[in-house]
N, CA, C and O atoms as a GROMACS GRO file, in nm:
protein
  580
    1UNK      N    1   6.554  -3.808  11.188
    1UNK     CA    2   6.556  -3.673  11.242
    1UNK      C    3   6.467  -3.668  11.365
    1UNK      O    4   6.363  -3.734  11.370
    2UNK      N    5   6.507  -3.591  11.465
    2UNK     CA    6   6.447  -3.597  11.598
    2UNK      C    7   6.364  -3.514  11.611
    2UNK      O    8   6.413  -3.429  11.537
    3UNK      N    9   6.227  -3.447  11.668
    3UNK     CA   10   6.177  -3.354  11.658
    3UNK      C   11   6.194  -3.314  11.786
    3UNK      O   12   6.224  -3.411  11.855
    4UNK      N   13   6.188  -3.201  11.855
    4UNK     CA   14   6.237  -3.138  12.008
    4UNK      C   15   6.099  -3.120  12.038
    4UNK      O   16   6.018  -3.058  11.970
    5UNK      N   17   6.075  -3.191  12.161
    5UNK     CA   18   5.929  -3.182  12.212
    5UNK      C   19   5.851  -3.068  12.240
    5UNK      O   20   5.728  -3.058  12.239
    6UNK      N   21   5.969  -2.949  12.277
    6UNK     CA   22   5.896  -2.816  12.280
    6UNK      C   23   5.847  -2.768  12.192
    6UNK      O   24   5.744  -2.701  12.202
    7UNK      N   25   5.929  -2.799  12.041
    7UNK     CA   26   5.922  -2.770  11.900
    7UNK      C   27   5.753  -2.828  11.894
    7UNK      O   28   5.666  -2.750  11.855
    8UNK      N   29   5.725  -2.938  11.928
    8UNK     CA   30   5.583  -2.962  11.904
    8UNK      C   31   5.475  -2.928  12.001
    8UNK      O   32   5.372  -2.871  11.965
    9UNK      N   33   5.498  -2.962  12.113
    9UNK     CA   34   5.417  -2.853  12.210
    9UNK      C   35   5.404  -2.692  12.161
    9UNK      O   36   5.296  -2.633  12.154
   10UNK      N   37   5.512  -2.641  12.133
   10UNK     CA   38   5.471  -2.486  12.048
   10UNK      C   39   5.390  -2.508  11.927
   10UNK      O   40   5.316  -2.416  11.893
   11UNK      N   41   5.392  -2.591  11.874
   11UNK     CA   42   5.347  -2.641  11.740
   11UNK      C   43   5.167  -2.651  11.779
   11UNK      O   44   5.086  -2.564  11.748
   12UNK      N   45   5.144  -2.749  11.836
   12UNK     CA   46   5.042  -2.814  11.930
   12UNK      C   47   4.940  -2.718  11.983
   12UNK      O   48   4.819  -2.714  11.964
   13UNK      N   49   5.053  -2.607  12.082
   13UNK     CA   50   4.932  -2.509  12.128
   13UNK      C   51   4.884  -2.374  12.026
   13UNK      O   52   4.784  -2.302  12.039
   14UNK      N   53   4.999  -2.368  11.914
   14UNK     CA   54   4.920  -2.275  11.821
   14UNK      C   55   4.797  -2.337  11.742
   14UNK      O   56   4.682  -2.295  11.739
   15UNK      N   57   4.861  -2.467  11.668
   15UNK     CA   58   4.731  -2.533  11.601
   15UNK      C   59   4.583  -2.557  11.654
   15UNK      O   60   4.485  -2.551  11.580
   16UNK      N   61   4.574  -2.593  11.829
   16UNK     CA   62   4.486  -2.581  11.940
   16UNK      C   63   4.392  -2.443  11.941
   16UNK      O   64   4.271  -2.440  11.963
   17UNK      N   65   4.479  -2.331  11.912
   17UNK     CA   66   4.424  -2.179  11.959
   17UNK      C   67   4.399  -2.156  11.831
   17UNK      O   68   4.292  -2.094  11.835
   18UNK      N   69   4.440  -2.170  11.685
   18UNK     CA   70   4.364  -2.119  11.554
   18UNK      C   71   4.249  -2.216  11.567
   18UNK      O   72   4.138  -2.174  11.537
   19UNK      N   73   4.265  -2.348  11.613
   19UNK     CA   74   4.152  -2.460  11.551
   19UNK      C   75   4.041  -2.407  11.599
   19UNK      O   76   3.947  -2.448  11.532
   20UNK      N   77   3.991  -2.303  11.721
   20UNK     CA   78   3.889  -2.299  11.825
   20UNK      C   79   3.881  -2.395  11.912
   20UNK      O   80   3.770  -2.441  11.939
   21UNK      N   81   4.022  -2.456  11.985
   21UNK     CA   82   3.970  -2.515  12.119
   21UNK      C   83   3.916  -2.417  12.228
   21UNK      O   84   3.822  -2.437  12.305
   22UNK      N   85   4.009  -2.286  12.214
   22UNK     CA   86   3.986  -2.196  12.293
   22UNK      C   87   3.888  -2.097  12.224
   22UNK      O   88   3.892  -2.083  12.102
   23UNK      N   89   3.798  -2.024  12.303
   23UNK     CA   90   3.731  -1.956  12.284
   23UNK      C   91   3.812  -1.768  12.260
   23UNK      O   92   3.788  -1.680  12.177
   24UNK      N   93   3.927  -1.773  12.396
   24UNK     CA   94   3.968  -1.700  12.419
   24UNK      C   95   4.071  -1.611  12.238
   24UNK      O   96   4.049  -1.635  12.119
   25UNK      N   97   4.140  -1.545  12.280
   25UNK     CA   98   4.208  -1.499  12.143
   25UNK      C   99   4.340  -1.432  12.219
   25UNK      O  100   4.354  -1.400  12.337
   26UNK      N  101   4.446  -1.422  12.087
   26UNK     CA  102   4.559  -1.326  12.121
   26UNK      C  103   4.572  -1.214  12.051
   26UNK      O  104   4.674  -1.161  12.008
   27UNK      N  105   4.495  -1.193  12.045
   27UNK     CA  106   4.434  -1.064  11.941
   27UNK      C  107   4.516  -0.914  12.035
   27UNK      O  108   4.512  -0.906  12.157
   28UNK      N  109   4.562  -0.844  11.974
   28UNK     CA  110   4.610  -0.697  12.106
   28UNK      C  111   4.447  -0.623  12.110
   28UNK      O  112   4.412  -0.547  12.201
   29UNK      N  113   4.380  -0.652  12.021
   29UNK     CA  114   4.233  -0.599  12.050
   29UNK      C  115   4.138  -0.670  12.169
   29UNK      O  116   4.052  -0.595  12.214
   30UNK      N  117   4.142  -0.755  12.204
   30UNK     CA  118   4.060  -0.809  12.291
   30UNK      C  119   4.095  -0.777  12.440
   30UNK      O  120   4.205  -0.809  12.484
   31UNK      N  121   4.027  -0.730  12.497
   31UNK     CA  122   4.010  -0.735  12.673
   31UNK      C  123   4.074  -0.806  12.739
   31UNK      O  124   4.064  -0.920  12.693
   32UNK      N  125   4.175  -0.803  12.877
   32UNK     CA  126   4.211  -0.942  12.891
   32UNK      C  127   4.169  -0.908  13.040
   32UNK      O  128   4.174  -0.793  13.086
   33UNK      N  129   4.128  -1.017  13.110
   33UNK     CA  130   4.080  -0.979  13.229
   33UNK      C  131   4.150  -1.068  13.365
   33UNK      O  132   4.162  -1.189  13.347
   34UNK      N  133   4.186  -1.024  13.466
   34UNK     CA  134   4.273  -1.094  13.527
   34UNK      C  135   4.240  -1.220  13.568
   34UNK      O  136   4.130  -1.222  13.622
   35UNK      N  137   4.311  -1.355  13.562
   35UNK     CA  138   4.302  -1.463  13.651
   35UNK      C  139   4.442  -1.510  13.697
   35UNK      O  140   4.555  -1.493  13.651
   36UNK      N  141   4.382  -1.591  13.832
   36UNK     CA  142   4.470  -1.648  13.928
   36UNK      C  143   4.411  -1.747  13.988
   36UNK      O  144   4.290  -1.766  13.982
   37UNK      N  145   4.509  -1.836  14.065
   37UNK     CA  146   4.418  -1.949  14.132
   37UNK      C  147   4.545  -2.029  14.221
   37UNK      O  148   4.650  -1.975  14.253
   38UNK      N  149   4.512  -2.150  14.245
   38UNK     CA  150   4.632  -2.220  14.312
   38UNK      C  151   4.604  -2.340  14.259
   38UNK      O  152   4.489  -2.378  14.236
   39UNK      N  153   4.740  -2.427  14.231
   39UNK     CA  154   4.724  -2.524  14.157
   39UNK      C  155   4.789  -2.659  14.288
   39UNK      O  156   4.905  -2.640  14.326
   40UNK      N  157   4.719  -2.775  14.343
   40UNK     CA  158   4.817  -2.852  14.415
   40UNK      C  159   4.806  -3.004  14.326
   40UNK      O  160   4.735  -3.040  14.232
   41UNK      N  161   4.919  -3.076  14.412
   41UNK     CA  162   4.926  -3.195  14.344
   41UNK      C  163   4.915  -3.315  14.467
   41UNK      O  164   5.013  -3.339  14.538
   42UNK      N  165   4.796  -3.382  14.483
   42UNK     CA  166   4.789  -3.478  14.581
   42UNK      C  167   4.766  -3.425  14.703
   42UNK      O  168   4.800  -3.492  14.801
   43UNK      N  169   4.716  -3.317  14.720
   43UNK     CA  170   4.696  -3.208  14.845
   43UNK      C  171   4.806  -3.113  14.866
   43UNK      O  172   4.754  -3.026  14.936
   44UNK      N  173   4.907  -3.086  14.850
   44UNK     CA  174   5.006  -3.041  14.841
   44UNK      C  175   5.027  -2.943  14.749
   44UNK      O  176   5.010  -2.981  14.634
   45UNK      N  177   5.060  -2.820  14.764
   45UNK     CA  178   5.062  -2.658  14.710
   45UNK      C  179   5.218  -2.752  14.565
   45UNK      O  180   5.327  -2.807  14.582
   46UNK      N  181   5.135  -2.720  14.450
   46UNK     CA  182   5.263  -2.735  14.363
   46UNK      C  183   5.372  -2.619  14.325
   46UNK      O  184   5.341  -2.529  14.247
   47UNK      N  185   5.468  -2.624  14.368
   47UNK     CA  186   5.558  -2.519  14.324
   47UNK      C  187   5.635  -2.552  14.190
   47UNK      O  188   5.677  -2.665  14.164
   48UNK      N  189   5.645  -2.462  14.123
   48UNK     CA  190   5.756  -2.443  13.979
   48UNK      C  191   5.684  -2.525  13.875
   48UNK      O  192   5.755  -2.605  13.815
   49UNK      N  193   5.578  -2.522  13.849
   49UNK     CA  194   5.513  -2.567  13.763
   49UNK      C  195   5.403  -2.429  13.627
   49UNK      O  196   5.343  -2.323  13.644
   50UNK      N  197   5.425  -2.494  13.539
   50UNK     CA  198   5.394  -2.401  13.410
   50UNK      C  199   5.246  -2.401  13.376
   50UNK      O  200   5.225  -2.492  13.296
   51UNK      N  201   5.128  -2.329  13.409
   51UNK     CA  202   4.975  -2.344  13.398
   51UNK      C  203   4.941  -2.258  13.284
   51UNK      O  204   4.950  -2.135  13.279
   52UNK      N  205   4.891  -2.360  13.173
   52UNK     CA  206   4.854  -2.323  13.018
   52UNK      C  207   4.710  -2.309  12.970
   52UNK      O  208   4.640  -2.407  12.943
   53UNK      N  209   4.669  -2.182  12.961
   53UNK     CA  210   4.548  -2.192  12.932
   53UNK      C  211   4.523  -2.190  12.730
   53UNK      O  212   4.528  -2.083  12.670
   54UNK      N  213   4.503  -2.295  12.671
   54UNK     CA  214   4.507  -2.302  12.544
   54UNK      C  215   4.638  -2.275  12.496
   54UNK      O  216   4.735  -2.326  12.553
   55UNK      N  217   4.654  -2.186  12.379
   55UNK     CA  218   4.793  -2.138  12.340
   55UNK      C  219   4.746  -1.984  12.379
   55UNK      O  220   4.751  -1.904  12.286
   56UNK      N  221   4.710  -1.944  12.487
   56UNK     CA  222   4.700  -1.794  12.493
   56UNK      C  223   4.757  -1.736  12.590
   56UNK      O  224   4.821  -1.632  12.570
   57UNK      N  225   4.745  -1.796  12.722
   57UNK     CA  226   4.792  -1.719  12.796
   57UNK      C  227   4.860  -1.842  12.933
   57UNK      O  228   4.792  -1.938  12.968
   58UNK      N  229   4.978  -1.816  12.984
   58UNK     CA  230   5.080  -1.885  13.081
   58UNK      C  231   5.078  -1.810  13.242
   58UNK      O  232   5.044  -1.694  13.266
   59UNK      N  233   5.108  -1.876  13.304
   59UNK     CA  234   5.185  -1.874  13.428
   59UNK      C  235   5.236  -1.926  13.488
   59UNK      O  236   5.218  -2.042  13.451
   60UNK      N  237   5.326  -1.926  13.605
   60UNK     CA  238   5.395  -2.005  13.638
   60UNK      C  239   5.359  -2.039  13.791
   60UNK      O  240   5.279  -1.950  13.820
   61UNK      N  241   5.373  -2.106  13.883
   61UNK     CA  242   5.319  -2.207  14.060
   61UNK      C  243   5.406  -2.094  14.115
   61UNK      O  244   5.474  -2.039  14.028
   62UNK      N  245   5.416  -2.060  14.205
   62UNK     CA  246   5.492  -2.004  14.326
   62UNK      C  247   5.497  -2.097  14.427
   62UNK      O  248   5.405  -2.178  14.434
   63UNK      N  249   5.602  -2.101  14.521
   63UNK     CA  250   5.613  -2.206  14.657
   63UNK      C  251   5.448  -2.230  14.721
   63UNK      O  252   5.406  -2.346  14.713
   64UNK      N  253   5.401  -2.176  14.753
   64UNK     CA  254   5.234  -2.206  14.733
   64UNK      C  255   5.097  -2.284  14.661
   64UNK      O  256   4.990  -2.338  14.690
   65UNK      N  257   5.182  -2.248  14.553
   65UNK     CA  258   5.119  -2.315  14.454
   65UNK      C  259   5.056  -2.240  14.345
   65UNK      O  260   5.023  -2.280  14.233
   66UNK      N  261   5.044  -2.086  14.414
   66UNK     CA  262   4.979  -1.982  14.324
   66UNK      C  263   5.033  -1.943  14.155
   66UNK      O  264   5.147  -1.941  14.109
   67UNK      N  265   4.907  -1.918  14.094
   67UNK     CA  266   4.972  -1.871  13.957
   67UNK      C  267   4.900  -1.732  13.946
   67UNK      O  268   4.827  -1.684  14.032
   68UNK      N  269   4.927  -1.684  13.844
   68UNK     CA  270   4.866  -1.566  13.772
   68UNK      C  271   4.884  -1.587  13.623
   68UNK      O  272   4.994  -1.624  13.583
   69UNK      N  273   4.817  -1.573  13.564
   69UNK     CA  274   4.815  -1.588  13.414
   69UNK      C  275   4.854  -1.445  13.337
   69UNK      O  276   4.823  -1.335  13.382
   70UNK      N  277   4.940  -1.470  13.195
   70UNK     CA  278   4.992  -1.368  13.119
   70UNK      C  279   4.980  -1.392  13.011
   70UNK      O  280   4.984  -1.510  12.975
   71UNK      N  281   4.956  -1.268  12.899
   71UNK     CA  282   4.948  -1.279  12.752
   71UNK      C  283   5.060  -1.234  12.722
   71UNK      O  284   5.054  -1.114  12.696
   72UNK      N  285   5.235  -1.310  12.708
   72UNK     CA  286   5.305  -1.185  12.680
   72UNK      C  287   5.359  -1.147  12.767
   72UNK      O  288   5.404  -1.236  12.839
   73UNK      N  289   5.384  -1.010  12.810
   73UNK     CA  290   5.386  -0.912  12.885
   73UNK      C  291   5.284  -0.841  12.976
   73UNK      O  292   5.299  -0.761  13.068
   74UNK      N  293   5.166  -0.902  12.913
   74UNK     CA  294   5.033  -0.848  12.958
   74UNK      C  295   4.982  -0.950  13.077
   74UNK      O  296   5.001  -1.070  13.057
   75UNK      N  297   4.926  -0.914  13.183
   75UNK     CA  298   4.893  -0.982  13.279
   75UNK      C  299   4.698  -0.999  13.271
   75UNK      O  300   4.615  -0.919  13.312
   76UNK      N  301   4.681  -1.109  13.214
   76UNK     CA  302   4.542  -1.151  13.216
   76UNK      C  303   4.514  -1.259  13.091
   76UNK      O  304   4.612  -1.304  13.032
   77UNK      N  305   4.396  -1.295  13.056
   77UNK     CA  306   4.362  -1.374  12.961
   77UNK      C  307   4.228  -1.340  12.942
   77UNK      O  308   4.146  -1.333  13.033
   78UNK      N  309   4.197  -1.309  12.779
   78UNK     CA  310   4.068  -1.302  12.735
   78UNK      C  311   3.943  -1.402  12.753
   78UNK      O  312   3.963  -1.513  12.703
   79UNK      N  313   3.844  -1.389  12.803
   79UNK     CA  314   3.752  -1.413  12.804
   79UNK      C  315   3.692  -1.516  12.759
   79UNK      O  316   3.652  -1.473  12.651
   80UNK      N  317   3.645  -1.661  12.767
   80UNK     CA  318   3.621  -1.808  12.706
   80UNK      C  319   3.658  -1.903  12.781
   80UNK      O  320   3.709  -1.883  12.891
   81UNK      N  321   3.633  -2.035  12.726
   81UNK     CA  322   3.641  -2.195  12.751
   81UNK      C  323   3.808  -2.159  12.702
   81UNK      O  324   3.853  -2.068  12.632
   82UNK      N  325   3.892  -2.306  12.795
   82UNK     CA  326   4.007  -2.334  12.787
   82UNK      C  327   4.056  -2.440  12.805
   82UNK      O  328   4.093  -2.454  12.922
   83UNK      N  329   4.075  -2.530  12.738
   83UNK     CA  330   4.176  -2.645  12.765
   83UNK      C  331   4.302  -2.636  12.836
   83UNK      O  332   4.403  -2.590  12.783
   84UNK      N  333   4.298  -2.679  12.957
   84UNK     CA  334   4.424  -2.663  13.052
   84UNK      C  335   4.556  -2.751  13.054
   84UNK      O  336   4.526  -2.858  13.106
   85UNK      N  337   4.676  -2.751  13.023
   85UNK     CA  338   4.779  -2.787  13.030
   85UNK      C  339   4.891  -2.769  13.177
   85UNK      O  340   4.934  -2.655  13.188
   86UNK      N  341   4.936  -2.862  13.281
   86UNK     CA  342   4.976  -2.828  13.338
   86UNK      C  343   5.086  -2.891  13.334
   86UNK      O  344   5.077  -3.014  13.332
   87UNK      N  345   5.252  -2.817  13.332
   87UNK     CA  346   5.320  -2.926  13.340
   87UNK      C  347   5.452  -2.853  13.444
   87UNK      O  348   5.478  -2.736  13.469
   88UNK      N  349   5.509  -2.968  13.481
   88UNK     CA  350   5.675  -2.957  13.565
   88UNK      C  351   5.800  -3.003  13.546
   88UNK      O  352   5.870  -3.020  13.646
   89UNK      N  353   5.820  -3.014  13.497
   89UNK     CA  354   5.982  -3.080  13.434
   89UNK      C  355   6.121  -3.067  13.553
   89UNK      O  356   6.152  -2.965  13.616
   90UNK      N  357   6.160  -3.144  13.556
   90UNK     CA  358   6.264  -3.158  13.665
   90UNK      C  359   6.387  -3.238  13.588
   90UNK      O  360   6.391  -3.336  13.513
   91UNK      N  361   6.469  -3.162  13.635
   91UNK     CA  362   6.617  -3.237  13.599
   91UNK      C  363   6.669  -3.324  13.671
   91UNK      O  364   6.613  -3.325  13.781
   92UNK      N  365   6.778  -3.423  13.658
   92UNK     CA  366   6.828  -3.536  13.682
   92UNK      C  367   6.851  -3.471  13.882
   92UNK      O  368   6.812  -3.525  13.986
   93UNK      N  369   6.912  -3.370  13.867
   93UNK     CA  370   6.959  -3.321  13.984
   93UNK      C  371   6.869  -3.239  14.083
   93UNK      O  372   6.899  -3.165  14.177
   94UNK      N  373   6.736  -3.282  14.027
   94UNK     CA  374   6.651  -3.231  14.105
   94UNK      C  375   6.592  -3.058  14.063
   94UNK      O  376   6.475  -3.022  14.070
   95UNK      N  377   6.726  -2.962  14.016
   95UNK     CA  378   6.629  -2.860  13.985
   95UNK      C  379   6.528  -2.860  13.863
   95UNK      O  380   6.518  -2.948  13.778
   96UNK      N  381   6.464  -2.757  13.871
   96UNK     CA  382   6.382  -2.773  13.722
   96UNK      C  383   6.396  -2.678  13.661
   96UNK      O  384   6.431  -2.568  13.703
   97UNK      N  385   6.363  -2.720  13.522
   97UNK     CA  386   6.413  -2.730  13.394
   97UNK      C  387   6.370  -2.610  13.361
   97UNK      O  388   6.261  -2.566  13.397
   98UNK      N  389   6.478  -2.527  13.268
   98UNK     CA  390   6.494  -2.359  13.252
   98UNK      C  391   6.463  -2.384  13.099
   98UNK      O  392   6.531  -2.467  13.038
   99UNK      N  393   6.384  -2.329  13.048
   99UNK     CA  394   6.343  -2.307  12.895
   99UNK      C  395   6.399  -2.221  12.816
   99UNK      O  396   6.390  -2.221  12.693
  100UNK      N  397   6.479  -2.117  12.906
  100UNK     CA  398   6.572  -2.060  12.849
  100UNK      C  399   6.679  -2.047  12.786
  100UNK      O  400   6.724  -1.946  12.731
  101UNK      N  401   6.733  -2.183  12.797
  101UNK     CA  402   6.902  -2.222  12.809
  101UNK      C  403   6.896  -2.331  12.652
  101UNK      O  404   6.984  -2.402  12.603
  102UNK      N  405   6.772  -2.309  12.614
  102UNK     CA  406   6.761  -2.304  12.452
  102UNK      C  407   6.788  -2.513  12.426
  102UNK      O  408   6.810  -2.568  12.318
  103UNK      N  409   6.779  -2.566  12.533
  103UNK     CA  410   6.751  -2.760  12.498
  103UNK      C  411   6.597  -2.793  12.592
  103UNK      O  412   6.539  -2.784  12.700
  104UNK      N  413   6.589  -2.846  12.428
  104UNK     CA  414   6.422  -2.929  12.485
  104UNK      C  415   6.462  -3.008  12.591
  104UNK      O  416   6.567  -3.068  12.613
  105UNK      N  417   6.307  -2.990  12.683
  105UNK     CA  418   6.331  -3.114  12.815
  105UNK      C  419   6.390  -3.264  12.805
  105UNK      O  420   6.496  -3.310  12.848
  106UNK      N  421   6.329  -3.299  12.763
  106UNK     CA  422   6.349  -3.392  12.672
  106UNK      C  423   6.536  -3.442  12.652
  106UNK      O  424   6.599  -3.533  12.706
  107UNK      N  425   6.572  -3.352  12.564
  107UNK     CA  426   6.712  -3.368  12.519
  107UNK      C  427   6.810  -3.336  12.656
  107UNK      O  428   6.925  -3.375  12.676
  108UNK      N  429   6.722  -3.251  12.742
  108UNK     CA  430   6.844  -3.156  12.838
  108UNK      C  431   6.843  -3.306  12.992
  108UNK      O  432   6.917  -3.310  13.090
  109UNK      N  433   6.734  -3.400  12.954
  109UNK     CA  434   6.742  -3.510  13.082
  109UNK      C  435   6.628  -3.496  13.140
  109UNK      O  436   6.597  -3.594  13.208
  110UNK      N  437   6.545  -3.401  13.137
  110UNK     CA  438   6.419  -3.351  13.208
  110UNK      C  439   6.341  -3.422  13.231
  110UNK      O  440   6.326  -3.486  13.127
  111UNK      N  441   6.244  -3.474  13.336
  111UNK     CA  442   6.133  -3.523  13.293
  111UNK      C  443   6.028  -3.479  13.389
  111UNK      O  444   6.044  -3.428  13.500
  112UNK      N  445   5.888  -3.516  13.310
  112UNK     CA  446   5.780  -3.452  13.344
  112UNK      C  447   5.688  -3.536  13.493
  112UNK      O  448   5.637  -3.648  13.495
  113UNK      N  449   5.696  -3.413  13.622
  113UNK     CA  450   5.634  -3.480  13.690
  113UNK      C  451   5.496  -3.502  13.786
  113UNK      O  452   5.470  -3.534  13.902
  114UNK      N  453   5.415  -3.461  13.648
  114UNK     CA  454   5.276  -3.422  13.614
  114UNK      C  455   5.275  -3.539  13.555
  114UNK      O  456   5.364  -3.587  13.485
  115UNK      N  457   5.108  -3.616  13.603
  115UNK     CA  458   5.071  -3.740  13.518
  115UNK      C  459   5.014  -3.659  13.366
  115UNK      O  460   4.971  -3.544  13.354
  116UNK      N  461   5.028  -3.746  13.281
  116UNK     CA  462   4.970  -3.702  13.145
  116UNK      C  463   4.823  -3.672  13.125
  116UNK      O  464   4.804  -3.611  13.021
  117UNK      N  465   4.732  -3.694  13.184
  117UNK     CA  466   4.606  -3.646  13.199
  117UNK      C  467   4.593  -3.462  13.232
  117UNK      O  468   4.511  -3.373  13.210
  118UNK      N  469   4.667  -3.470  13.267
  118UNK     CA  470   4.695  -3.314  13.320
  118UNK      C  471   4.742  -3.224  13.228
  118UNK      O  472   4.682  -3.129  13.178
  119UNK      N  473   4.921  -3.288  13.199
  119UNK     CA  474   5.021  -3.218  13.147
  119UNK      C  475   5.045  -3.289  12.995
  119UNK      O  476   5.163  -3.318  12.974
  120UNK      N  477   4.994  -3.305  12.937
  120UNK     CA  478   4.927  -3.357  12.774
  120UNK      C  479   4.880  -3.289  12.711
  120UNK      O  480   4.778  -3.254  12.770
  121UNK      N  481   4.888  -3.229  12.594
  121UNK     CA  482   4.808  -3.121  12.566
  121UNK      C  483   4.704  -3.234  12.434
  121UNK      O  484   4.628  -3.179  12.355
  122UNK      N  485   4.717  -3.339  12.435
  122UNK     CA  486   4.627  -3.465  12.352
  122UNK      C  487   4.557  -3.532  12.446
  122UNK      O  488   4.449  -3.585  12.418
  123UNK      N  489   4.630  -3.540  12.620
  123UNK     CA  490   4.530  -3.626  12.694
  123UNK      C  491   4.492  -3.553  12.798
  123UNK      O  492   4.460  -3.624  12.894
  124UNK      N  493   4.478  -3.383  12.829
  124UNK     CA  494   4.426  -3.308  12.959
  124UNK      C  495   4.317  -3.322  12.976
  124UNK      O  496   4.254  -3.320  12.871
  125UNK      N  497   4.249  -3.339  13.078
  125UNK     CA  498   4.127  -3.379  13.134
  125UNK      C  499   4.070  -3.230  13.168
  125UNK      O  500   3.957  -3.227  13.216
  126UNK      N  501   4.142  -3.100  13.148
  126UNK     CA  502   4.178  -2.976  13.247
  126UNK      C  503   4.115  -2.929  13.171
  126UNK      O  504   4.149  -2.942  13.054
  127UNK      N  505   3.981  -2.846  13.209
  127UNK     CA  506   3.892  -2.719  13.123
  127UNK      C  507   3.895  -2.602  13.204
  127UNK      O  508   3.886  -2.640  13.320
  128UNK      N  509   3.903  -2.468  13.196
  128UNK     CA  510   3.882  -2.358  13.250
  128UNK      C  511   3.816  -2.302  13.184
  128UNK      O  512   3.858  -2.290  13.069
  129UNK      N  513   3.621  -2.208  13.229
  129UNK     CA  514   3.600  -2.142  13.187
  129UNK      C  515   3.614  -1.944  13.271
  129UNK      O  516   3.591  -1.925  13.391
  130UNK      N  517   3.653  -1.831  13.174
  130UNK     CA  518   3.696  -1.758  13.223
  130UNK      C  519   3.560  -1.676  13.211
  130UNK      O  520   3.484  -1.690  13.115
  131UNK      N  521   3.541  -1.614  13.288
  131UNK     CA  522   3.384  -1.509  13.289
  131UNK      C  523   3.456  -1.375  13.291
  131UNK      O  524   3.566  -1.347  13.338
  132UNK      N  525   3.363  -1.295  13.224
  132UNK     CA  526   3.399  -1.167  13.225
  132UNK      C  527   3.444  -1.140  13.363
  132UNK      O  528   3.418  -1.214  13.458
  133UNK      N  529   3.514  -1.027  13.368
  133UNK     CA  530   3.561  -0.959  13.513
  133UNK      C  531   3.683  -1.078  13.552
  133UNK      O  532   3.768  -1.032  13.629
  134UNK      N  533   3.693  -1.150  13.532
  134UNK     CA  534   3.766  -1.284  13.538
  134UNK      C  535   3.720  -1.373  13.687
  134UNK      O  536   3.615  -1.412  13.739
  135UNK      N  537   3.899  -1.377  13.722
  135UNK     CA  538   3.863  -1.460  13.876
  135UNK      C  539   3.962  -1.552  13.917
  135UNK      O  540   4.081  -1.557  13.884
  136UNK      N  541   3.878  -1.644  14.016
  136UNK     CA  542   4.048  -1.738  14.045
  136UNK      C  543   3.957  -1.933  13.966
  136UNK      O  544   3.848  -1.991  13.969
  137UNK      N  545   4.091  -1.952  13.911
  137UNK     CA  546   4.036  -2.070  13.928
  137UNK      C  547   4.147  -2.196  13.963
  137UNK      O  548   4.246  -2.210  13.891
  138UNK      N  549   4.130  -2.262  14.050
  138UNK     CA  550   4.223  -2.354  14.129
  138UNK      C  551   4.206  -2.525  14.065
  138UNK      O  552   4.114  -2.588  14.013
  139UNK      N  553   4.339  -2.551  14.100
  139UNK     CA  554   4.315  -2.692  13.994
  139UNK      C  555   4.380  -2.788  14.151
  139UNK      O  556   4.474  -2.754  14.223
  140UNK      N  557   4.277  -2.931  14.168
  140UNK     CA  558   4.319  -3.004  14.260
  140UNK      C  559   4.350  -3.123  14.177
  140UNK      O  560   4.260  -3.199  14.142
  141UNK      N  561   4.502  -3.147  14.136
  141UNK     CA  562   4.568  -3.270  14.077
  141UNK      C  563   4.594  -3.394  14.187
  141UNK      O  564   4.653  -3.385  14.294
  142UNK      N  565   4.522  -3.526  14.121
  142UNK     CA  566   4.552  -3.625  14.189
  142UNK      C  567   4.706  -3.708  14.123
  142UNK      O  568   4.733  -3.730  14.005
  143UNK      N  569   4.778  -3.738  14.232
  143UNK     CA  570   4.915  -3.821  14.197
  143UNK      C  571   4.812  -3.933  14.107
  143UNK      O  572   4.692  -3.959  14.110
  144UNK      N  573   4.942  -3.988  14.021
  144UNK     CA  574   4.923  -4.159  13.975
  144UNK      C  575   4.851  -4.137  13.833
  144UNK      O  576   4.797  -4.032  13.796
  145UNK      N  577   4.856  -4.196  13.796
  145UNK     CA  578   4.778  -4.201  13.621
  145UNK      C  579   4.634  -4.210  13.662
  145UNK      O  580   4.545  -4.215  13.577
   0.00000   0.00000   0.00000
């Protein structure tokens, strides 16, 4: 039996966010305070790439490179230390890979073109801490393992 890699990455970042990697919470009670930043890869503004702070809160690169982080529907992330996940998935044909269309990357041809130090949620090197009031915080990814 095959397991679908998203199936464990979802798996991965809940077990991560109950264990206390993150400080932060998804609680609807907690504060969430805005962050943003720009993420590049090798000097270069990364576009269409997915920026994970623990299992709490997502965003996605703009042609720039910019993200904004979301809980949800809610635009911000609570307050704490974060283990950072960054990843990009690209299809055979060059576009990248829609999470919507219901096949893991993986199965749909995808592959990831983020070194694993980064985009690993077992080998990220990536910490964010968020301070009250929030803020920006920018990630400079080097190409190559």
């Amino acid at each position: 039996m095959r397991i679908h890699s998203t199936v464990v990455l979802g798996c991965a970042l809940l077990v991560l966010s109950l264990a206390g990697c993150s400080s932060g919470s998804s609680r609807p009670d907690v504060e969430l305070v805005p962050v943003e930043g720009v993420v590049t890869l090798g000097g270069e503004p990364l576009a269409g790439a997915s920026v994970m702070f623990g299992g709490v809160a997502m965003g996605e690169t703009d042609a720039e490179g910019r993200y904004e982080l979301s809980q949800g529907t809610k635009k911000g992330v609570p307050v704490g230390e974060y283990q950072v996940v960054i990843e990009k998935w690209v299809m055979p044909d060059g576009s990248l890979y829609r999470s919507d269309e219901g096949i893991s990357p993986m199965d749909s041809g995808a592959t990831q073109e983020i070194p694993p130090k980064y985009s690993n949620m077992e080998m990220t090197e990536l910490k964010a801490t968020v301070p009250a009031g929030g803020g920006k915080v920018d990630f400079e990814l080097k190409k190559g393992k």
